[in-house]
Each structure stands twice: as structure tokens, then as C-alpha cells.
N, C-alpha and C positions, 0 to 999 in steps of 0.2 A: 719870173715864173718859168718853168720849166716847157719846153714844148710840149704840146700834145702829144708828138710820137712818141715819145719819153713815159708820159704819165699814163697811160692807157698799156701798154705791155707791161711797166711797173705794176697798175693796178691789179690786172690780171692773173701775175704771176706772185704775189701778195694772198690773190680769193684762193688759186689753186694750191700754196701752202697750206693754208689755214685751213680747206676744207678737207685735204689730204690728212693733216695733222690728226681732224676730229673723227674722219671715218676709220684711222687707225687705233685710235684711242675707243671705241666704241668694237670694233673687231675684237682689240684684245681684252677688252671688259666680256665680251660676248665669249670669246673661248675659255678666259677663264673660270666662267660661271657653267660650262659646258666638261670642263674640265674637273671641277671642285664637286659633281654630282656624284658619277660614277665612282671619285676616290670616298666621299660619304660612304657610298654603297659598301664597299669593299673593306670601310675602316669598320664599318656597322659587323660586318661578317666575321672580319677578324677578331673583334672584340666579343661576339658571342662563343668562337671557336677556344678563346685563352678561358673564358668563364668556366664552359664547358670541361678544360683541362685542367683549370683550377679545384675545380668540384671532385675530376677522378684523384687528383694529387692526393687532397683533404682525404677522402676514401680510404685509398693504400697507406698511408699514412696509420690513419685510425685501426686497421687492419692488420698493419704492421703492430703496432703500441700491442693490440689484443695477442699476438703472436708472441710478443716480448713475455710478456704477461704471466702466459703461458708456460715459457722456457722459465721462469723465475719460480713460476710453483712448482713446476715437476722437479727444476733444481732443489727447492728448498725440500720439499718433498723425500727427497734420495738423501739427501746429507741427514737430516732428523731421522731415518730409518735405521732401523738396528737388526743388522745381521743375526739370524737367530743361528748361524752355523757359518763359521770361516772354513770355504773351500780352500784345501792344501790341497799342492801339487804331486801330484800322482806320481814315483817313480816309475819309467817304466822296465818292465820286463816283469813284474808280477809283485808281490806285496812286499812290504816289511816291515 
């Protein structure tokens, strides 16, 4: 068996790992529960701010379409129209 001098510094040096060990392990458990709060917060915000732009897109979008809509009736609109007089170009300098 080992001397006493021996087994009592060993010992020592043994509790002070293992306790060291466990208050680091509990530190970093602690920051990163500390850490994981705040980014919650912030994913929470950012994900109402895309909704939010999600909803104006969907908007402009439909706003757009109604626009389209519009250009296709007044197109159809002018083509199906029948000139009741073709304007000819004027010579100038007086009649003929």
C-alpha cells in the first residue's frame, strides 16, 4: 500500500477535478439556457416580421393580377373597336 503522503494529495487532487469538472458543466448548462432565451425572443420577432411581409407580398401580388386584368380589358377593349373614321395624314402646306 501506498504511503500516506501519497494517497491524501492523490485524493485531493482526484475531489478537486471532479468537482471542477461538475461546476463547469453546470456553468455551461447555465449560459446556455441563458443564451437560448434572448435568441427565442428574437426568432419570435423575426418570424412575425417575414409573416407580416409575407401578407404585404400576397397584397401586391393580388394588386398586381387586378392591374394585369385591367391592361387585358382595355387591350381587348381597343383591338374589337372599329374606327368609325381612318385619320390620313395631312399634307402640309395647305389641301389637296
Amino acid at each position: 500500500m501506498p504511503p500516506a503522503e501519497l494517497v491524501v494529495p492523490a485524493l485531493i487532487t482526484i475531489f478537486s477535478f471532479v468537482t471542477l469538472w461538475i461546476w463547469m458543466g453546470m456553468r455551461a448548462d447555465r449560459q446556455k439556457k441563458e443564451w437560448v432565451g434572448p435568441k427565442r425572443a428574437a426568432l419570435d420577432a423575426v418570424e412575425q416580421r417575414l409573416t407580416r411581409l409575407e401578407v404585404a407580398v400576397d397584397d401586391m401580388a393580388a394588386a398586381l393580377n387586378q392591374v394585369a386584368e385591367g391592361q387585358q380589358f382595355v387591350t381587348k377593349l381597343l383591338a374589337e373597336r372599329t374606327p368609325d373614321r381612318v385619320a390620313l395624314p395631312v399634307a402640309p402646306g395647305g389641301d389637296a
